[in-house]
ROPA-773986 format. One record per residue (C-alpha): x, y, z; residue number from 1. Coordinates in Angstrom, 1 decimal. Example, Ala and Ser with C-alpha at 12.3 -4.5 7.8 and 13.67 -1.06 7.14 Angstrom:
<atoms>
{{12.3, -4.5, 7.8}, 1} {{13.7, -1.1, 7.1}, 2} 
</atoms>
This chain:
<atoms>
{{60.6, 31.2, -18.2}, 1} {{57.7, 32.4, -20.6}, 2} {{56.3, 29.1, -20.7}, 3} {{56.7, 28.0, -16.9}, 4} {{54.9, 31.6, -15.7}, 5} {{51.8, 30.3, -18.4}, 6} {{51.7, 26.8, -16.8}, 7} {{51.5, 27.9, -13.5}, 8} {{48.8, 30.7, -14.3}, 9} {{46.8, 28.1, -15.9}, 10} {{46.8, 25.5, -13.5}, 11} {{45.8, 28.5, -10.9}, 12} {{43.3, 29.4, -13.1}, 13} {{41.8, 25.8, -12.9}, 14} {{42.0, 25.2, -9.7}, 15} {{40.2, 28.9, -9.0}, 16} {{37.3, 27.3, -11.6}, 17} {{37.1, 24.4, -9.3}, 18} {{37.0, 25.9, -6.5}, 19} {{34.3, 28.2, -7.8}, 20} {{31.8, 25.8, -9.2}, 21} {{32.2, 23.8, -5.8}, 22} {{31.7, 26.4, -3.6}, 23} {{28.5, 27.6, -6.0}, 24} {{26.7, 24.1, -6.1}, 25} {{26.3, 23.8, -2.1}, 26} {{23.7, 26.4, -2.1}, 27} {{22.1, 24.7, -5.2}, 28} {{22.2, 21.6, -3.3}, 29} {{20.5, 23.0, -0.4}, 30} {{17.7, 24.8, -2.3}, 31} {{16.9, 21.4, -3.9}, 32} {{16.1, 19.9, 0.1}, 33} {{12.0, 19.0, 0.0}, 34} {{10.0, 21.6, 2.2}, 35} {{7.6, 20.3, 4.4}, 36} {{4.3, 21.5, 6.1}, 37} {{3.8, 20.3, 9.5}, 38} {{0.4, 20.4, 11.6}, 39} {{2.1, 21.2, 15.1}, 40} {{-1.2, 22.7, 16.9}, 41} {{-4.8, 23.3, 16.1}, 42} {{-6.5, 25.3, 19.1}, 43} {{-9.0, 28.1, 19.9}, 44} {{-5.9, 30.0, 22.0}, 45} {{-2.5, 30.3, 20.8}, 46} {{0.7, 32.0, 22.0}, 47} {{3.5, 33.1, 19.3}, 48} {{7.3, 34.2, 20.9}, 49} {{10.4, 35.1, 19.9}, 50} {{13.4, 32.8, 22.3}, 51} {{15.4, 35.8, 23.1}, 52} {{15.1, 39.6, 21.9}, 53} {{15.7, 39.3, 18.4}, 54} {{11.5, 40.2, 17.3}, 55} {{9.8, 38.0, 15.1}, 56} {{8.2, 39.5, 11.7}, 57} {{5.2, 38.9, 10.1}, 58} {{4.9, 38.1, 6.1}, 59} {{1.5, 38.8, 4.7}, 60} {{-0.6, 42.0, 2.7}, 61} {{-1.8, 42.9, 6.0}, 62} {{0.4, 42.8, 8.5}, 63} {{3.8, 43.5, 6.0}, 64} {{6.8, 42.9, 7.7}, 65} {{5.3, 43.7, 11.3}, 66} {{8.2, 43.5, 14.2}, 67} {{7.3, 41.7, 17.3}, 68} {{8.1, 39.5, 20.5}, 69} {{5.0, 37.8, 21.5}, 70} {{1.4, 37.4, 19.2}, 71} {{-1.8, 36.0, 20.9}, 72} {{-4.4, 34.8, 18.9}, 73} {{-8.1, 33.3, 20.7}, 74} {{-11.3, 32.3, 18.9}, 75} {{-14.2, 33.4, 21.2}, 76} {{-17.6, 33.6, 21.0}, 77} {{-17.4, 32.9, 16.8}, 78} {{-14.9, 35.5, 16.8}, 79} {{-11.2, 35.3, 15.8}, 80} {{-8.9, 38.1, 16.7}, 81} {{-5.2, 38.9, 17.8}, 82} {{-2.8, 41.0, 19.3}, 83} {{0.5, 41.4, 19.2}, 84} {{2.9, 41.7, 22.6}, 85} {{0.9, 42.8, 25.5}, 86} {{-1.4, 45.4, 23.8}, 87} {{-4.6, 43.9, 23.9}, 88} {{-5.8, 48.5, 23.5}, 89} {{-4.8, 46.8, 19.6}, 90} {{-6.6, 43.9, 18.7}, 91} {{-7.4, 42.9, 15.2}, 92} {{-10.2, 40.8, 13.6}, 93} {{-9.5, 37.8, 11.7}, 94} {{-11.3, 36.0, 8.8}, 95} {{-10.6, 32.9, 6.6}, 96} {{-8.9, 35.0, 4.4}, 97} {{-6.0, 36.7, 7.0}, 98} {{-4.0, 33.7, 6.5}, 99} {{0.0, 35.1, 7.5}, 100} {{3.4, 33.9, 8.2}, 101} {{5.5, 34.3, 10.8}, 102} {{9.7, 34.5, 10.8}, 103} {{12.9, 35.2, 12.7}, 104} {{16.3, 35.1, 12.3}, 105} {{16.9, 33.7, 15.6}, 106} {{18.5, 30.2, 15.3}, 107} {{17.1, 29.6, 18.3}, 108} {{13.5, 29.5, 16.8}, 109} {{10.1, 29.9, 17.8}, 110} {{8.3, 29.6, 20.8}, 111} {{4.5, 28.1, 20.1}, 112} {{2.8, 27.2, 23.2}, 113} {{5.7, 24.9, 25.2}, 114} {{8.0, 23.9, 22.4}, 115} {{10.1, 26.0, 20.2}, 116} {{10.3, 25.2, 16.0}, 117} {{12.8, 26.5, 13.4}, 118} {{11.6, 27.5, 9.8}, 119} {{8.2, 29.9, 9.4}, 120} {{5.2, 29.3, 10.6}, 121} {{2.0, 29.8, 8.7}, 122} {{-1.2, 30.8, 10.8}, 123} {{-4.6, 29.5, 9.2}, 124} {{-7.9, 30.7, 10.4}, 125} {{-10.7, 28.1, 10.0}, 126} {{-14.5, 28.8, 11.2}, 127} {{-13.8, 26.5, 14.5}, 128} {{-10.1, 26.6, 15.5}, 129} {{-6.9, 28.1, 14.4}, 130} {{-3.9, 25.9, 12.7}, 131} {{-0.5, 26.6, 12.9}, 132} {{1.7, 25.1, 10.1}, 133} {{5.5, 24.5, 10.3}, 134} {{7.6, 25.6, 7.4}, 135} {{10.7, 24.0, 7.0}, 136} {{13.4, 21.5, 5.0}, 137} {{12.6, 18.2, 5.3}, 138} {{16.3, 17.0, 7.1}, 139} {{15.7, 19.6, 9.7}, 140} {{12.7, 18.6, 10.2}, 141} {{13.6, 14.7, 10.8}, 142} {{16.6, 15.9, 12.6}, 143} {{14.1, 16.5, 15.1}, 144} {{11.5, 13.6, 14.6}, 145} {{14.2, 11.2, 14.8}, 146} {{14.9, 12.2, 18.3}, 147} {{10.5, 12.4, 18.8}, 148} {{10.3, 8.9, 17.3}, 149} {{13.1, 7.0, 19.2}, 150} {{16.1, 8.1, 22.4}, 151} {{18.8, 9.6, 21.0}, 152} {{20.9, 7.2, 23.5}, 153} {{19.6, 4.5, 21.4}, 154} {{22.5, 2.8, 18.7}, 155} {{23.4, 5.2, 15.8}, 156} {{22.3, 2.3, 13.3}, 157} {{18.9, 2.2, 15.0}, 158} {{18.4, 6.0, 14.5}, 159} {{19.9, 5.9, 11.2}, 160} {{16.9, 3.2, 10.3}, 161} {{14.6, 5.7, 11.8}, 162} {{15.7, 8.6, 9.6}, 163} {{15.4, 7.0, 6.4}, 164} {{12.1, 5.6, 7.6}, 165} {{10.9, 9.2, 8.9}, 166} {{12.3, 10.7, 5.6}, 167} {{10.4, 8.5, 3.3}, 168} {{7.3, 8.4, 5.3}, 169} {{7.0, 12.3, 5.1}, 170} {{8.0, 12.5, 1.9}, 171} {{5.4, 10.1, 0.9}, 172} {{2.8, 12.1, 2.4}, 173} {{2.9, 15.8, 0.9}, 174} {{0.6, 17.3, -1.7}, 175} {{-1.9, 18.2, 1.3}, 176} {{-3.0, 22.1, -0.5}, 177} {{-2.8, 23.0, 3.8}, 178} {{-0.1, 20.5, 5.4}, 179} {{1.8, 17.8, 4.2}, 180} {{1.8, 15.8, 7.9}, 181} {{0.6, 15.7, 11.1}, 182} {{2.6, 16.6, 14.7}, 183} {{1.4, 13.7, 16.8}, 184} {{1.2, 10.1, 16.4}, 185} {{-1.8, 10.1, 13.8}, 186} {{1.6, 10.6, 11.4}, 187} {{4.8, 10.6, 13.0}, 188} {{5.6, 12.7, 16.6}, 189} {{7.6, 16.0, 15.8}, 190} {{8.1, 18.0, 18.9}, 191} {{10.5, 20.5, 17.5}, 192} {{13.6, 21.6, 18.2}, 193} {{13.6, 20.3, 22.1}, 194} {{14.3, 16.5, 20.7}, 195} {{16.8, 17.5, 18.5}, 196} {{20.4, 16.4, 19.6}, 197} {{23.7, 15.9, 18.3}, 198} {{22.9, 12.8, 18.0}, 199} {{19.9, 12.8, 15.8}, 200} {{21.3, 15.3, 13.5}, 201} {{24.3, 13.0, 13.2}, 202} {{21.7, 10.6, 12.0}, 203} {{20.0, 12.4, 9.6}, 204} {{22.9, 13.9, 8.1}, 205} {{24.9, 10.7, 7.2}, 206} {{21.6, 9.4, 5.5}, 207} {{20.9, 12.5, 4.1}, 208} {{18.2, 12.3, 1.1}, 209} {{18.3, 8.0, 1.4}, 210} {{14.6, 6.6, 1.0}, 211} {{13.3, 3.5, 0.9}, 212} {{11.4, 2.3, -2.4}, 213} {{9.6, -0.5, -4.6}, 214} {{9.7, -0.9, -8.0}, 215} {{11.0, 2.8, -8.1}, 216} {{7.9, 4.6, -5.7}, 217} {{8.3, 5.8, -2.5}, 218} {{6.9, 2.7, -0.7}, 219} {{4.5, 3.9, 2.6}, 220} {{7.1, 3.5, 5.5}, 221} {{4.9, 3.0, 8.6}, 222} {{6.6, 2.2, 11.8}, 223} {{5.5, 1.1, 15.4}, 224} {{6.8, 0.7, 18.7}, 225} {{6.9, -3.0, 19.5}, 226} {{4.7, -6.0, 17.7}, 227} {{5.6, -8.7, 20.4}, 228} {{7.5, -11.6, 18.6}, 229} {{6.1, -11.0, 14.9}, 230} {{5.0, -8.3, 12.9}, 231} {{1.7, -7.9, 10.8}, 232} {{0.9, -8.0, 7.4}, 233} {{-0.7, -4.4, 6.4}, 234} {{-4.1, -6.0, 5.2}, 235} {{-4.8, -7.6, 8.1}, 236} {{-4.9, -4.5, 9.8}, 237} {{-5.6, -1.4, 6.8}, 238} {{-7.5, -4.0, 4.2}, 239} {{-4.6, -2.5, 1.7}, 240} {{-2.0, -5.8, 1.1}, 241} {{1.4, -3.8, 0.4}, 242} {{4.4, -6.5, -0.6}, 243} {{6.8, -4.7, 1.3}, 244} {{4.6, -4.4, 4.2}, 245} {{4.4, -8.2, 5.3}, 246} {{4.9, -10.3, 8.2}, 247} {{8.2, -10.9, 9.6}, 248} {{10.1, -11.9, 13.1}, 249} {{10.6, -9.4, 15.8}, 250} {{13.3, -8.7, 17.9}, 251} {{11.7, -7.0, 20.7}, 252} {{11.5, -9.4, 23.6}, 253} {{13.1, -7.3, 26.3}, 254} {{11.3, -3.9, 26.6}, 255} {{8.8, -2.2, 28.8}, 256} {{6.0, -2.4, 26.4}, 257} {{6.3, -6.1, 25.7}, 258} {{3.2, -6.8, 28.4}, 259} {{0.4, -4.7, 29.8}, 260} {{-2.7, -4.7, 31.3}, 261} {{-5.7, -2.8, 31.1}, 262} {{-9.3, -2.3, 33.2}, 263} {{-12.1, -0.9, 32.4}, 264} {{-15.2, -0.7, 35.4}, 265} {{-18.9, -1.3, 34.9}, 266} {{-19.1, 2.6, 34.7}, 267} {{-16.5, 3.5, 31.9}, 268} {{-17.9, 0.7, 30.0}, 269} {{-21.5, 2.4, 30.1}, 270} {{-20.1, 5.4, 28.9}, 271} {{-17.9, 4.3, 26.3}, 272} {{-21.1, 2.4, 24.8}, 273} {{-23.7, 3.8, 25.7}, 274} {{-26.0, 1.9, 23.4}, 275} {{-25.5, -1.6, 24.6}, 276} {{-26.0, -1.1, 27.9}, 277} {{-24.4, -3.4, 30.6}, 278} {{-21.9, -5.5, 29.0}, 279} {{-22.6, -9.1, 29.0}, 280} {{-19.6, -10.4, 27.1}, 281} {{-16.8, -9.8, 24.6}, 282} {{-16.7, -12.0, 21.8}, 283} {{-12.9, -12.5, 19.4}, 284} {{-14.7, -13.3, 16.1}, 285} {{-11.5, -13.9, 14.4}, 286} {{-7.6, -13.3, 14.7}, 287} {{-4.6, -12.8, 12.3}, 288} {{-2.0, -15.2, 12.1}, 289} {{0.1, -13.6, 14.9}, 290} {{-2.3, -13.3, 16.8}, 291} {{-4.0, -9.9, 16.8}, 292} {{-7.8, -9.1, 17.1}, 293} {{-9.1, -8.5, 13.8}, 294} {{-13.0, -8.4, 14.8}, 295} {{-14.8, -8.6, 18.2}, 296} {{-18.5, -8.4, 19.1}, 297} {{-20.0, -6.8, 22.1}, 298} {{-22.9, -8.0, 23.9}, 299} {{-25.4, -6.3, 25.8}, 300} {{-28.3, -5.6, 27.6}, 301} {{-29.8, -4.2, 24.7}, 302} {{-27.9, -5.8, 21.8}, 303} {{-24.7, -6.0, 20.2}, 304} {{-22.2, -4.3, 18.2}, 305} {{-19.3, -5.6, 16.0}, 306} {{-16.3, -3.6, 15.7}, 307} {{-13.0, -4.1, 14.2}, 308} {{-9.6, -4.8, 16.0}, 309} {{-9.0, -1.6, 14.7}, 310} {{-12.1, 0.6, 15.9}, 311} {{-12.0, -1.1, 19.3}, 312} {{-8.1, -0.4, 20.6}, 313} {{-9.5, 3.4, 19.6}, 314} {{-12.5, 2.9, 21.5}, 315} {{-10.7, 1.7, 24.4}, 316} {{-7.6, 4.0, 23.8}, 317} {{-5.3, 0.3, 24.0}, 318} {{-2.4, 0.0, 23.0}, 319} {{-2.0, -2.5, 20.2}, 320} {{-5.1, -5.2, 18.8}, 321} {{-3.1, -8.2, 20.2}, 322} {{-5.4, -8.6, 23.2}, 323} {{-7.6, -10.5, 25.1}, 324} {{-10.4, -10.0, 26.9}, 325} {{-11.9, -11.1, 30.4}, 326} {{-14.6, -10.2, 32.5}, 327} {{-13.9, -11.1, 35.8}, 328} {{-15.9, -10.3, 39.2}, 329} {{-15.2, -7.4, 41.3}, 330} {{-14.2, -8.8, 44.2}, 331} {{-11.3, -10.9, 42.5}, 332} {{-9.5, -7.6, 42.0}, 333} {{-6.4, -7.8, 44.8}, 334} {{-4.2, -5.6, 43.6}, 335} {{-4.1, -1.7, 42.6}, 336} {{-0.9, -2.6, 40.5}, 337} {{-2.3, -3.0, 36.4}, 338} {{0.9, -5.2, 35.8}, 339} {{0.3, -7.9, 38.3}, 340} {{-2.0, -9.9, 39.9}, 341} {{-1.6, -11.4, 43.0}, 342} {{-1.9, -15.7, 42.9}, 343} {{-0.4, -17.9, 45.5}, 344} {{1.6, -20.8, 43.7}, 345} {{0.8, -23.1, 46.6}, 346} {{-2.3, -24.0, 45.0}, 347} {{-3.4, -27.3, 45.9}, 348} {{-4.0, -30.1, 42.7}, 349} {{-7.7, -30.0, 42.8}, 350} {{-7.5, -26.4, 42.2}, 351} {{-5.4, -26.8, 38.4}, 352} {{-5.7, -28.7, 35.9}, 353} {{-3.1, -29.6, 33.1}, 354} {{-3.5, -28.7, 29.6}, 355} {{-0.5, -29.6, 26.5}, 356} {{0.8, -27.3, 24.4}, 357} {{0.2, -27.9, 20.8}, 358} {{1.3, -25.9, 17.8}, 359} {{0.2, -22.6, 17.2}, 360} {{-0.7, -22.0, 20.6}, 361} {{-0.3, -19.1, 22.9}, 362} {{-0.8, -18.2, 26.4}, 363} {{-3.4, -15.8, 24.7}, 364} {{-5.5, -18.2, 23.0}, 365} {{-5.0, -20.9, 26.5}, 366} {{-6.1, -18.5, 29.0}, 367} {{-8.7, -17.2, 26.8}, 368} {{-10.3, -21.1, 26.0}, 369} {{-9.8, -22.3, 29.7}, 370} {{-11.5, -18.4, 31.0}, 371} {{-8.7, -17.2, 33.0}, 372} {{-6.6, -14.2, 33.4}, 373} {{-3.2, -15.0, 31.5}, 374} {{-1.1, -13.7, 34.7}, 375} {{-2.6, -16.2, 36.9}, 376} {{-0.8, -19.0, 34.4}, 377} {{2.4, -16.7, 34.0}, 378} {{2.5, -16.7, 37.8}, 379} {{1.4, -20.8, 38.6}, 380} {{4.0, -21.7, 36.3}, 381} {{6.6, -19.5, 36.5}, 382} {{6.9, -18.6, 33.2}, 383} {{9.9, -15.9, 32.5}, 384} {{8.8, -14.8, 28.9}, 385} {{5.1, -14.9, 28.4}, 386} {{5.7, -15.0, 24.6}, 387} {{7.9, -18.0, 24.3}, 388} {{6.1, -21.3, 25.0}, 389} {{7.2, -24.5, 23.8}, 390} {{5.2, -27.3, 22.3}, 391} {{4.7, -30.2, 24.5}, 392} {{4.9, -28.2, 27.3}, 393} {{3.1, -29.2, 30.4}, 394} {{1.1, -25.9, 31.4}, 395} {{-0.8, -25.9, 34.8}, 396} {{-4.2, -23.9, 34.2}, 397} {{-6.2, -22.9, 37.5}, 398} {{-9.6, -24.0, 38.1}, 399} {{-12.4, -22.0, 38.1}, 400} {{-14.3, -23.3, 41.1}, 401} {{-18.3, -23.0, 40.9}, 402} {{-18.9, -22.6, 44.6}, 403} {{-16.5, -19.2, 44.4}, 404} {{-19.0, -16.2, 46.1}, 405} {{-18.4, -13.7, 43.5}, 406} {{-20.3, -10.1, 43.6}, 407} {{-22.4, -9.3, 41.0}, 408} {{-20.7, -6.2, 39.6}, 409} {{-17.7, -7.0, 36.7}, 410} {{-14.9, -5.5, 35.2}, 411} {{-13.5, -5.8, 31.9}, 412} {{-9.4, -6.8, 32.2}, 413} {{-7.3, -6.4, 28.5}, 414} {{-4.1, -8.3, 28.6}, 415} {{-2.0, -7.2, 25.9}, 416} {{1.6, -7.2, 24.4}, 417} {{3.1, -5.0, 22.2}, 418} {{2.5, -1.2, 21.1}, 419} {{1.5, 0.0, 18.1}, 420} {{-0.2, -1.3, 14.9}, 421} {{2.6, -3.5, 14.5}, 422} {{2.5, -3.1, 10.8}, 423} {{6.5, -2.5, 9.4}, 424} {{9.6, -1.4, 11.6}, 425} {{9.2, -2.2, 15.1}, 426} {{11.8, 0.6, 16.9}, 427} {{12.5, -1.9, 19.8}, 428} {{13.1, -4.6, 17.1}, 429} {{15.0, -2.1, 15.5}, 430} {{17.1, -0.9, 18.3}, 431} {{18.1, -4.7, 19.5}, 432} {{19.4, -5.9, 15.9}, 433} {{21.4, -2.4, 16.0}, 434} {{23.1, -3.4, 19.4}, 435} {{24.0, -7.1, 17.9}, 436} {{26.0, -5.6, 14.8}, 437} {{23.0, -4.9, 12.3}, 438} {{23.4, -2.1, 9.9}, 439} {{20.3, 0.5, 9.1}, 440} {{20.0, -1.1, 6.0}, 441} {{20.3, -4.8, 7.0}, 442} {{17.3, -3.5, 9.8}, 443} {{15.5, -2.1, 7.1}, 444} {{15.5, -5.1, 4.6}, 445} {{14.7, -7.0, 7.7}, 446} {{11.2, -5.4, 7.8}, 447} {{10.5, -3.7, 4.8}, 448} {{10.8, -6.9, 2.1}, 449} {{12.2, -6.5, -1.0}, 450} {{13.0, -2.5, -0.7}, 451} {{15.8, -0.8, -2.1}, 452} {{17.6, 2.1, -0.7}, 453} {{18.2, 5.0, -2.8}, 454} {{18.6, 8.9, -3.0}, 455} {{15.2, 10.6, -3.2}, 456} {{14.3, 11.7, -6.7}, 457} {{11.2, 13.6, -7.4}, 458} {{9.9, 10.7, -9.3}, 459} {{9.5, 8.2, -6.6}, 460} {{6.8, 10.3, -5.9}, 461} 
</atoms>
């Protein structure tokens, strides 16, 4: 009986141990999660609230565990100042050197401006604005970027490839003294706890701390929207060649953002270059192999300037560098719509011509040799998806007739496809191989080459 009652009191013993050093590692675990810094707004009026009643507190030598529901900070007139609530009888100067953070307890989080964060928040005062920096783990954080980035309705693989992306993209960019990453699209969009779902947190959590890397570094995960049929190698767009970061198919045929148009008048063209004067022509000096503008030069009045593909979809806030330009005459304008433009396909033979496709080409490249819009040969020819064409195909290219009256004033028309820089993980791409069967990882090695997947360590760094 002696030596039952020991048995038993020992394996109860273990079994408490067990159960002890499990239960103590979870919080060891959690305290080991990355904490990032996130720019969520820079402005010369801010407003601080707490979601419900429980008050907010301030951290900071100055204002030491201050209790509060609303803070209002404005930069006016060279002056920074605050108050806290509605008692503006109370207001206190600021300098460079009141730097504070701001807490609750509220799971709910914080209210700043429109959207509400978790974590702290750390107020910076610089000499022309004032910053406000999120504080907070790193999965929380993609838990809501994941649902910023992509739908949550979108196939669990697809957001599963957008976590690990997200995770290894931020985690690739702190060391900033101030912030680690930007809000907005400059980095990758966070908007907080309003695009967090179940979803998304599902998504983060069952990749939790999985990067991608080469040869044992973090590798620099950039992502876009949609490259139209074939993504780009990062130095034909950066100038920096990355292995990992080189061209591959795209699977992103059917979505919104395949195709747009843009248009520019005599008048927005005058202001956004101010220096050329009336434009005279846009000139493609050279392409990437998929297709995207890599240098253009602008002639004017007065001169001309060369930009790259990169500088000139900022300048003309486009949405990707695979684009062609046209200037065509006012008065051929016939519909308000951007996406179309209105041809009759009764056209009589004189009026077309016939041109054969050989390889390498695109409707890009055909419309832009023969000087017409590429919707007028979508539309003569029926063509169903502008970014397939076959070689040997017969295309029918209209004529541009001399005798035309055309009015002297022109506009500037950018056809493009695609959205993004199309360097790395196209989302669309990403979101179609996820609905034929395709694993986050298998999307991943699809357009990241020669990654591996592993569990951050501090010395992929």
């Amino acid at each position: 009986m002696t030596f039952k009652f020991i048995k038993i009191s020992h394996s109860c013993f273990l079994i408490f141990i067990i159960n002890f050093c499990t239960f103590q590692t979870l919080p060891l675990k959690a305290s080991k999660t990355p904490i990032i810094k996130v720019l969520i707004l820079k402005d010369n009026k801010i407003r601080i609230r707490a979601d419900r009643s429980i008050p907010l507190t301030v951290e900071g030598e100055r204002f030491l565990n201050k209790k509060f529901k609303g803070l209002t900070l404005k930069l006016e007139n060279n002056r920074t100042f605050m108050f806290f609530d509605k008692n503006k009888k109370k207001i206190y100067d600021l300098n460079n050197n009141d730097n504070f953070v701001v807490n609750t307890s509220d799971a709910r989080g914080i209210w700043v401006g429109q959207k509400r964060y978790e974590g702290k928040l750390k107020i910076l005062i610089g000499d022309d604005d004032i910053s406000v920096v999120n504080i907070l783990g790193v999965e929380n954080y993609l838990s809501s970027v994941v649902g910023s980035e992509m739908p949550s309705k979108w196939p669990m693989e697809a957001l599963k490839a957008q976590a690990i992306a997200s995770r290894t993209y931020a985690l690739k960019q702190k060391g900033n003294s101030l912030f680690d990453i930007d809000s907005t699209k400059k980095n990758q969009v966070y908007n907080g706890l309003e695009s967090r779902t179940h979803k998304t947190t599902k998504a983060v959590r069952s990749t939790r701390s999985l990067v991608m890397t080469y040869k044992n570094k973090l590798i620099n995960a950039v992502f876009h929207s949609s490259s139209a049929g074939m993504t780009e190698n990062s130095q034909d767009v950066w100038g920096n060649e990355f292995p990992y970061l080189s061209s591959v198919k795209d699977f992103d045929k059917n979505n919104p953002k395949l195709r747009w148009q843009k248009r520019f008048s005599n008048e927005q063209l005058q202001k956004i270059f101010p220096d050329i004067g009336k434009i005279k022509q846009i000139e493609i000096l050279n392409i990437t192999n998929t297709g995207r503008v890599k240098n253009v030069k602008i002639h004017g009045d007065y001169g001309w300037y060369q930009y790259s593909g990169t500088d000139i979809r900022k300048k003309l806030n486009l949405k990707s560098t695979f684009v062609r330009f046209e200037l065509i005459e006012d008065n051929e304008t016939e519909s308000d719509n951007e996406n179309s433009i209105k041809l009759s396909t009764s056209i009589v033979e004189d009026q077309v011509i016939t041109y054969l496709v050989k390889e390498g080409d695109n409707l890009f490249d055909i419309a832009y040799r023969f000087n017409v819009n590429i919707n007028e040969i979508v539309t003569l020819n029926s063509i169903q998806d502008p970014s397939t064409i076959n070689i040997n195909q017969i295309l029918l290219i209209p004529r541009k007739l001399e005798n035309k009256v055309l009015s002297k004033e022109k506009i500037l028309v950018v056809s493009g496809y695609g959205s993004g820089h199309g360097v790395g993980m196209s989302q669309w791409g990403a979101k179609y191989m996820a609905t034929k069967g395709a694993t986050a990882e298998e999307i991943l090695k699809h357009f990241y080459k020669g990654v591996k997947i592993k569990t951050f360590k501090r010395y992929f760094l």
